[in-house]
C-alpha positions as CSV (number, residue, x, y, z in Angstrom):
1,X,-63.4,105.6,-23.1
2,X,-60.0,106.2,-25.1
3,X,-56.5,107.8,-23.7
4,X,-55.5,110.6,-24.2
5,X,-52.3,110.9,-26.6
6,X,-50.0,112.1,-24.3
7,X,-50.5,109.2,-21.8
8,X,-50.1,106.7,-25.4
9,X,-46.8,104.9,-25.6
10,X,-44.8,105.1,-28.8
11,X,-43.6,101.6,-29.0
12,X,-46.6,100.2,-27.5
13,X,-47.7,98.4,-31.0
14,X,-44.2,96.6,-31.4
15,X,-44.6,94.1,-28.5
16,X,-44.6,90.2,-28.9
17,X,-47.8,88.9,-29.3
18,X,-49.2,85.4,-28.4
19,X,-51.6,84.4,-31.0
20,X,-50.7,84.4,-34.9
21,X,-53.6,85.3,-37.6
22,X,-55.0,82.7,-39.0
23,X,-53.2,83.7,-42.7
24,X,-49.8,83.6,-40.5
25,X,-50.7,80.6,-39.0
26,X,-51.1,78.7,-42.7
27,X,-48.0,80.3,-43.9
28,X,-46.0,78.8,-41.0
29,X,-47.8,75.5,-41.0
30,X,-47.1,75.5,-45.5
31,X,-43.5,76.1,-44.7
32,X,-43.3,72.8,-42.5
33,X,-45.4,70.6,-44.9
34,X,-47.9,70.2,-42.3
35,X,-50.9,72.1,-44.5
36,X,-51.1,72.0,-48.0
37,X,-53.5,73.9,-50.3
38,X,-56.9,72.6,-50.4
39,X,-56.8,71.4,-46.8
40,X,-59.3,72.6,-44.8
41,X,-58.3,75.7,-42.2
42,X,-61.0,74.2,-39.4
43,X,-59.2,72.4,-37.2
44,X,-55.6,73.7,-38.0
45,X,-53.3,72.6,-35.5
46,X,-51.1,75.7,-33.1
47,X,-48.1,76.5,-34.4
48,X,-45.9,77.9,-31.5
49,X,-44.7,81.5,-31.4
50,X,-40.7,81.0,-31.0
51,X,-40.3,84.8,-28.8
52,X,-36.6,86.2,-29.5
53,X,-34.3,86.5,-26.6
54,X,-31.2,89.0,-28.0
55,X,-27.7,88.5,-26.0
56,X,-25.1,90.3,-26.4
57,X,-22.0,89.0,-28.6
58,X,-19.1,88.5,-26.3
59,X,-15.4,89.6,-27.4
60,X,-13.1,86.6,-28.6
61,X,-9.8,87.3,-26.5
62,X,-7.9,84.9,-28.7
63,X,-8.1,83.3,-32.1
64,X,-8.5,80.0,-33.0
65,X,-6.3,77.9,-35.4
66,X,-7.3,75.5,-38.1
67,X,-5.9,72.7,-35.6
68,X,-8.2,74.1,-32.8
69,X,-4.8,75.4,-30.6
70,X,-4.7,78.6,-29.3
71,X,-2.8,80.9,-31.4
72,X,0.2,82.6,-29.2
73,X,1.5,85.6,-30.3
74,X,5.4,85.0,-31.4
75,X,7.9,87.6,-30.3
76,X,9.3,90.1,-32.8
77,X,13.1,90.0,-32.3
78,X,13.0,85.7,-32.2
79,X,13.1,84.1,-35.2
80,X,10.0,81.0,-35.4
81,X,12.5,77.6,-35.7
């Protein structure tokens, strides 16, 4: 039995998933050195899925010097000595 498209969610495809392809698996496994070409892909070992956790950026309320101090900001009408 299949739903009906109005019931269908839009964004229902672009969910995490669990379990890499076997083609995804070698690529991730090349890029570590841990498979080379030739090797046989029986007995490949799991490679984890890292899942992506997005926080929001929080606002800097003050800058940072070179010297790792707090920059203050100087009054106009004073003269730095």
């Amino acid at each position: 039995m299949t739903i009906d498209k109005s019931l269908k969610i839009k964004a229902g495809g672009i969910k995490q998933r669990n379990v890499l392809t076997r083609g995804e698996r070698l690529e991730r496994l090349a890029a570590t050195d841990r498979w080379k070409e030739g090797d046989s892909v029986l007995g490949i070992p799991k490679v984890r899925v890292q899942k992506l956790a997005l926080k929001k950026k929080k606002k800097v309320k003050e800058a940072e010097t070179e010297d790792g101090d707090t920059a203050e900001a100087a009054p106009a009408d004073k003269p730095e000595t």
